[in-house]
C-alpha positions as CSV (number, residue, x, y, z in Angstrom):
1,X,-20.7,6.6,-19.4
2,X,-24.2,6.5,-19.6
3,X,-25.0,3.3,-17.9
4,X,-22.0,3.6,-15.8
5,X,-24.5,6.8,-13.9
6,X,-27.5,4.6,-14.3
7,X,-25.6,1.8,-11.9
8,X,-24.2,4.5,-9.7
9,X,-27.9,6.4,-8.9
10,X,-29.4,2.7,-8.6
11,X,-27.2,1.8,-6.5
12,X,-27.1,5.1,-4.1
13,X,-31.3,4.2,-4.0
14,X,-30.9,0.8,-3.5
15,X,-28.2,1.4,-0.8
16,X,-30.1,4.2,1.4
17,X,-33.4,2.4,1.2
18,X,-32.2,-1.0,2.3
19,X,-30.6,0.8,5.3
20,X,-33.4,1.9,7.4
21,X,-34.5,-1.7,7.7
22,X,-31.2,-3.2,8.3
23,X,-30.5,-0.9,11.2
24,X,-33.9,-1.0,12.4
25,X,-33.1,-5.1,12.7
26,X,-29.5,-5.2,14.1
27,X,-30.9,-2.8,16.6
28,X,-33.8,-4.8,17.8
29,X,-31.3,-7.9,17.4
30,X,-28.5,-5.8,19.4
31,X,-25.7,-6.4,17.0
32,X,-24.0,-4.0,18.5
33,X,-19.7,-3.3,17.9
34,X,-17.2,-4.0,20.0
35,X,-15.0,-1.5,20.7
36,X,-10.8,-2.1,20.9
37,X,-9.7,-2.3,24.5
38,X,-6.4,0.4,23.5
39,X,-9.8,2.7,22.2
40,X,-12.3,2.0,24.4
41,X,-11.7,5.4,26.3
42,X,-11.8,7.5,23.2
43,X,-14.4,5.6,21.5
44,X,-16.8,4.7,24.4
45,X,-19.6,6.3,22.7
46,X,-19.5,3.9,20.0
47,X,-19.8,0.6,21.8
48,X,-23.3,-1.4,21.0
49,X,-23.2,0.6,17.6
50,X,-24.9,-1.4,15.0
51,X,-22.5,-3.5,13.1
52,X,-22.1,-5.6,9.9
53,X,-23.9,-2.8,7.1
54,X,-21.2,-4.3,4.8
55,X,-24.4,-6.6,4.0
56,X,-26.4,-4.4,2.9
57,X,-24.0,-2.2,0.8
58,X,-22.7,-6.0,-0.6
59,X,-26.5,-6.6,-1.7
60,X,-27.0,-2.7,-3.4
61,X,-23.9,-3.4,-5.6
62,X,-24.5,-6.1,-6.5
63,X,-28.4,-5.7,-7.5
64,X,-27.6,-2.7,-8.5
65,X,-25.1,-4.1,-10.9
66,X,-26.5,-6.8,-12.3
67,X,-29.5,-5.0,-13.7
68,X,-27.3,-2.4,-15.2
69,X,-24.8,-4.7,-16.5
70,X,-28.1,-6.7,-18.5
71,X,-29.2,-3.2,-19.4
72,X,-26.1,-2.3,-20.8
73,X,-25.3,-5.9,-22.4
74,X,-22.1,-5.7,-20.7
75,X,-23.0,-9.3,-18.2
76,X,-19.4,-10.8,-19.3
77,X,-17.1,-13.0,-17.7
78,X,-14.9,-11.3,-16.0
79,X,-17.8,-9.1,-14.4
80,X,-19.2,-11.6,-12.4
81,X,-16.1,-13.1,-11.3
82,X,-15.8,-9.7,-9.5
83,X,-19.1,-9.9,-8.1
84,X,-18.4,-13.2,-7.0
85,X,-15.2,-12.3,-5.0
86,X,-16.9,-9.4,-3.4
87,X,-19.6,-11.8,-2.2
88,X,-17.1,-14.2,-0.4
89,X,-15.1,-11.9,0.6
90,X,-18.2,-10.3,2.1
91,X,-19.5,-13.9,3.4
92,X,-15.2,-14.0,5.4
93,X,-16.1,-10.3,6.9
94,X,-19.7,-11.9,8.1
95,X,-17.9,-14.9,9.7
96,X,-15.5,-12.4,11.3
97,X,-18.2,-10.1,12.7
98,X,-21.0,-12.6,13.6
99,X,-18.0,-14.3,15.7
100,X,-17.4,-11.1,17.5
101,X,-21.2,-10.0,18.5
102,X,-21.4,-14.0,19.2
103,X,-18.5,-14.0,21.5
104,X,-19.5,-10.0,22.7
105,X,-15.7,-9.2,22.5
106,X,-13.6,-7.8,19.8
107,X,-11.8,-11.2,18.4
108,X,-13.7,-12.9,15.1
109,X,-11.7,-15.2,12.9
110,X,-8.4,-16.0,13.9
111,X,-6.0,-14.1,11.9
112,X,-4.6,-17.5,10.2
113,X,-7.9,-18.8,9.7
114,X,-9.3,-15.3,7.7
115,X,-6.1,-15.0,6.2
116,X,-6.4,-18.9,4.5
117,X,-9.6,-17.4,3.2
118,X,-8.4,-14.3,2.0
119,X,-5.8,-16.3,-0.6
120,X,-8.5,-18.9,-1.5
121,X,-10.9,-16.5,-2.8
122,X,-8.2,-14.2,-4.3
123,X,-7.7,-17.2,-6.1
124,X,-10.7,-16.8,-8.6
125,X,-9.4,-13.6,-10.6
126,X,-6.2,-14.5,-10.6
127,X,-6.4,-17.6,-12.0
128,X,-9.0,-16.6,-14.8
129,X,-6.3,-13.8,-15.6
130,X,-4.1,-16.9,-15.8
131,X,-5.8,-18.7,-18.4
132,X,-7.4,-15.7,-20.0
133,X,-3.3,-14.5,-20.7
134,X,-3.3,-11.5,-19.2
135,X,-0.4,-11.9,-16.6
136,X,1.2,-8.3,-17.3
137,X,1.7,-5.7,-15.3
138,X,2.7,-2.1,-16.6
139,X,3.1,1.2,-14.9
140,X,4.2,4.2,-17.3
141,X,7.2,2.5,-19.1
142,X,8.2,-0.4,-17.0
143,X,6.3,-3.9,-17.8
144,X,6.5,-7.4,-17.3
145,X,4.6,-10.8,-17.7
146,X,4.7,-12.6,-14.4
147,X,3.1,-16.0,-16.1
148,X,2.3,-18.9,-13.7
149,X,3.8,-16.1,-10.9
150,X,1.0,-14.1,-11.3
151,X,-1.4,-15.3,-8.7
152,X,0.8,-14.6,-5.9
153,X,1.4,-11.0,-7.3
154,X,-2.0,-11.0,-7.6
155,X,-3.2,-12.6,-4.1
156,X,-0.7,-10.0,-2.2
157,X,-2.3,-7.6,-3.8
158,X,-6.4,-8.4,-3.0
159,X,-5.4,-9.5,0.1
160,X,-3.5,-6.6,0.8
161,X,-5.7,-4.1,0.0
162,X,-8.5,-6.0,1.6
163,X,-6.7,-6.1,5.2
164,X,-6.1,-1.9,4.4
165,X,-9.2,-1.2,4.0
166,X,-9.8,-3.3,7.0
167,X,-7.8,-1.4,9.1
168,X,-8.7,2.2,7.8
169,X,-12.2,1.7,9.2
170,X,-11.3,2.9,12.9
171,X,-13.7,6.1,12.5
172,X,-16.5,6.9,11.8
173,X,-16.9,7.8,8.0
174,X,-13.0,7.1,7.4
175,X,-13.1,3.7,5.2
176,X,-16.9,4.5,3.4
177,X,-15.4,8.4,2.6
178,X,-11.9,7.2,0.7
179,X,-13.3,4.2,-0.8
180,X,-15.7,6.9,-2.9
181,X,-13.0,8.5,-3.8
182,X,-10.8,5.6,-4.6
183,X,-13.5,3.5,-6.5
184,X,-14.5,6.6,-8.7
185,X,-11.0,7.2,-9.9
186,X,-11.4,3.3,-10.7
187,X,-14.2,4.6,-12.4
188,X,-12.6,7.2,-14.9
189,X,-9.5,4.9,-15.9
190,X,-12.2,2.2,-16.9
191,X,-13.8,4.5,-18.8
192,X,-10.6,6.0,-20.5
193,X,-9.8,1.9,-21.2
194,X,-13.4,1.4,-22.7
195,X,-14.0,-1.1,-20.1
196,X,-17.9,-0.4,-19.2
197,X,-18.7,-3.6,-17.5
198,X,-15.8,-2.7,-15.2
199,X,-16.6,1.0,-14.8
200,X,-20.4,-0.1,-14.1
201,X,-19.2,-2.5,-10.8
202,X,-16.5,0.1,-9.5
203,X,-19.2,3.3,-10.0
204,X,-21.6,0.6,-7.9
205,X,-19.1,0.2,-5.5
206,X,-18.7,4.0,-4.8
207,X,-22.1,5.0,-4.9
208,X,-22.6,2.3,-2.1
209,X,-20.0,3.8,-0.4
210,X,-21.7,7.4,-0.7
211,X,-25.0,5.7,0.3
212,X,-23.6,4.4,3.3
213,X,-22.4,7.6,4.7
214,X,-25.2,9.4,5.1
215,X,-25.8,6.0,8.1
216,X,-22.0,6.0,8.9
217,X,-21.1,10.0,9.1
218,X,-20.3,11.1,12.5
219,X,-22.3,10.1,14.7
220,X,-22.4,6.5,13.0
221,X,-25.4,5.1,13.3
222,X,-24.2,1.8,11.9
223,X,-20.9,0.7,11.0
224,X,-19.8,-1.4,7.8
225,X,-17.3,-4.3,9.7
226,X,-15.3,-6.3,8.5
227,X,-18.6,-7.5,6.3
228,X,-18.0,-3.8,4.2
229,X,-14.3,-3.4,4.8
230,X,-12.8,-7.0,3.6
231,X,-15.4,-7.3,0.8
232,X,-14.5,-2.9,-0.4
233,X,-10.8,-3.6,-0.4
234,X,-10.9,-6.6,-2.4
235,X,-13.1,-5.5,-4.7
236,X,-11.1,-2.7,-4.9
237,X,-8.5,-4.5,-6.2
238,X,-9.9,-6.6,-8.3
239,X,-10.8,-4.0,-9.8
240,X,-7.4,-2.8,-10.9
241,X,-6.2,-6.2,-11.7
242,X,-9.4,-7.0,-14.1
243,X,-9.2,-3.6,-15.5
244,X,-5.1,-3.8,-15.9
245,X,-4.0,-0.8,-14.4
246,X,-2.8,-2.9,-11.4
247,X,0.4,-0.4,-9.9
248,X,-2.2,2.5,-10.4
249,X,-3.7,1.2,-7.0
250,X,-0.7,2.8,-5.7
251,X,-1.9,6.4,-5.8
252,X,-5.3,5.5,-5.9
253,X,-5.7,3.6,-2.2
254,X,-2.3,6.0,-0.6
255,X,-4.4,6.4,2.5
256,X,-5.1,2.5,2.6
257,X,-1.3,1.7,2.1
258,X,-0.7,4.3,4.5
259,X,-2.5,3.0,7.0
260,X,-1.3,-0.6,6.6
261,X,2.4,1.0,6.6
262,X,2.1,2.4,10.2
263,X,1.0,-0.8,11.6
264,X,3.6,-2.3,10.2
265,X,6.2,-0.2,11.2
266,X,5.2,0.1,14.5
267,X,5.0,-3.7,15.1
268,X,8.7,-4.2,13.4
269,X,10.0,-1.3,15.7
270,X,8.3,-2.6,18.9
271,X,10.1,-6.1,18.0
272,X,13.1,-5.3,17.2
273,X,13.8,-2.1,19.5
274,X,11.2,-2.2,21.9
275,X,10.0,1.2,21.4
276,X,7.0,2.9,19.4
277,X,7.2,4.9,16.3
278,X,3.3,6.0,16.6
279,X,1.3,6.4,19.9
280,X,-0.5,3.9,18.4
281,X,-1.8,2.8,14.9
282,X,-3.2,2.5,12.6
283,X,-2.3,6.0,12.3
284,X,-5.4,7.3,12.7
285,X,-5.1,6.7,16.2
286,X,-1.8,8.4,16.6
287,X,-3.3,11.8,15.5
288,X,-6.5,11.2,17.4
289,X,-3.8,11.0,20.3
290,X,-2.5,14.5,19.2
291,X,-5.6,16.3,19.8
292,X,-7.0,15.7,16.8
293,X,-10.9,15.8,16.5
294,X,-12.1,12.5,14.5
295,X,-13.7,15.0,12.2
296,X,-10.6,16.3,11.3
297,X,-8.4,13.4,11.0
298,X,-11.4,12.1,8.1
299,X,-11.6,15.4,6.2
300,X,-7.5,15.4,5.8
301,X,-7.3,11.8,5.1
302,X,-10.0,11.7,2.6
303,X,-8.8,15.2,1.2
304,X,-5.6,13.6,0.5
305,X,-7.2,10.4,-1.0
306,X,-8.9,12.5,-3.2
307,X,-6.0,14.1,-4.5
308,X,-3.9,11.6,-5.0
309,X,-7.1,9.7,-6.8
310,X,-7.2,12.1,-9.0
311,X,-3.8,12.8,-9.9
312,X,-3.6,9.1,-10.8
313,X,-6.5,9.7,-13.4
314,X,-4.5,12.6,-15.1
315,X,-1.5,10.3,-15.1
316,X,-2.8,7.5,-16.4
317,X,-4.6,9.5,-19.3
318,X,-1.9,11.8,-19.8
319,X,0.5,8.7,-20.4
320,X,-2.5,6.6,-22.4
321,X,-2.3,9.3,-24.6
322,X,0.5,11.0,-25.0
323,X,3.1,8.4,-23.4
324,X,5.3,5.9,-25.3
C-alpha cells in the first residue's frame, strides 16, 4: 500500500512536469487535432488543439514505475511485460496520430492495419499467461480454463478495451476522468489479491491519468490521441488479465463498453434497417445532440464509472471473503 502511493505521487509529478514542455513543443511544431467532419460544427473550437500527450503520460508511468517497482523489489516478470504492451501499444497510437497531423485530416492507420497490430502485441501477455498456466477465468462462482483458447479470449479482450477507450475520448476530459476511476479500482482488487507489482503499474496509470487533466479539463489544452487512448485501454486490460480478475473489467470499464456498444449498434441498425438508433455515436455525441453541455455529459459518465468501479471492489472483496 505504501509503495503502491509512492508510484501514484511520482507519477502525478512526473506527469504534470513533463507537460509544460510537451505542449510548449507540439505548439511551436503545430501538432494540432483534427477534428471529425460529423463534429466539426460542435467542436470547432478544438481544431489545431495539441495532440498526442499519450507520450508523455506513457513515459510518467512508466519512469514512474520502474523506480518504484526497484524500490519496492517487486521488478518481476509479469510487470514489465505490462509495461512493455503499454509502450507498443503507445508506439501503434503514435503511428496513428503522427499519420493524421502528417496527412492534416482525421484518417491515421487504416483500421486493418492498426487492428493487425492490436492482436500482435496482445499477444505478449497472453501467451506468457499460456506458459505461465494461468488460462482461467472466474467471476463469483462460474470458472473455466480456456488452455491453448486463451489468447483469443485474451486478444478480444486488450483489443477490445483498447478500441473503447479509443472511442470514449470524444471530449474533453471524458477518457483521462474514467480511466482514474477505472484504473484505481484496478488498484484496490490488486491490493485485496496481494499483488503489489500490479497495484504499483495500475495506481501509475491513474495518477497519469489525474495528471493529465489538469492539461486536458475543459478547455483542453492538449489532448491524449490515440497515443493515450490505445496504450490506457490496453493497459487497462492487461491489467485484469495479469491480475486475474479478468470479467471484473465488466463493471469496472461500463462506460468503455458502453460506448463501444452504441457504435455498434448503431452501425448494425444502419445496415440492416437503414435507420439510426442514436443521432450519432459514440454516445457521447447523441446526448451532446440533446442539449447536453460537454460538461455535463463528463460529470454523469464519469459519475457513473465511478460507481460502478466501486461497486466492483465491494463485490470482489465481499465474494474473496465471504464467497464460496
Amino acid at each position: 500500500m505504501i509503495m503502491t502511493s509512492v508510484g501514484i505521487l511520482i507519477t502525478l509529478v512526473l506527469t504534470l512536469l513533463f507537460g509544460i514542455p510537451y505542449i510548449a513543443l507540439m505548439k511551436k511544431k503545430m501538432y494540432g487535432q483534427y477534428i471529425r467532419e460529423e463534429v466539426s460544427s460542435m467542436h470547432a473550437g478544438k481544431a489545431k488543439t495539441p495532440t498526442t500527450g499519450g507520450v508523455f503520460m506513457i513515459i510518467s508511468i512508466v519512469v514512474a514505475s520502474l523506480i518504484t517497482l526497484f524500490m519496492a523489489q517487486e521488478a518481476t516478470t509479469r510487470a514489465f511485460i505490462i509495461l512493455m504492451t503499454l509502450c507498443f501499444y503507445g508506439f501503434t497510437g503514435f503511428q496513428d496520430d503522427f499519420m493524421k497531423i502528417k496527412g492534416h485530416k482525421n484518417e491515421g492507420l487504416s483500421a486493418k492495419g492498426k487492428l493487425l497490430l492490436q492482436i500482435a502485441v496482445s499477444m505478449l501477455p497472453a501467451f506468457y499467461l499460456i506458459f505461465s498456466s494461468q488460462t482461467e477465468i472466474s467471476f463469483l462462482n462460474f470458472s473455466m480454463d480456456l488452455g491453448w483458447f486463451y489468447p483469443i479470449f485474451a486478444g478480444f479482450m486488450i483489443v477490445g478495451s483498447s478500441n473503447a477507450v479509443n472511442l470514449t475520448d470524444g471530449l474533453d476530459g471524458l477518457a483521462a476522468s474514467c480511466s482514474v476511476f477505472a484504473f484505481f479500482a484496478c488498484v484496490a482488487i490488486c491490493l485485496i489479491n496481494q499483488q503489489i507489482d500490479i497495484a504499483i503499474i495500475a495506481g501509475a496509470a491513474a495518477a497519469s491519468c489525474l495528471g493529465f487533466l489538469y492539461y486536458n479539463k475543459k478547455p483542453a489544452r492538449i489532448f491524449m490521441g490515440d497515443t493515450g487512448s490505445l496504450a490506457l485501454g490496453g493497459l487497462l486490460a492487461v491489467i485484469a488479465i495479469m491480475g486475474k480478475f479478468e470479467l471484473w473489467l465488466i463493471p469496472i470499464g461500463a462506460i468503455f463498453i458502453c460506448e463501444t456498444v452504441s457504435v455498434m449498434i448503431q452501425v448494425t441498425s444502419f445496415k440492416l434497417f437503414g435507420k439510426r438508433v442514436f443521432k450519432m455515436t459514440p454516445i457521447h455525441h447523441h446526448f451532446e445532440l440533446l442539449g447536453w453541455s460537454e460538461i455535463k455529459i463528463v460529470a454523469t459518465f464519469v459519475a457513473i464509472n465511478a460507481i460502478t468501479g466501486a461497486l466492483a471492489v465491494f463485490g470482489y472483496y465481499l465474494f474473496k471473503h465471504f464467497g464460496a
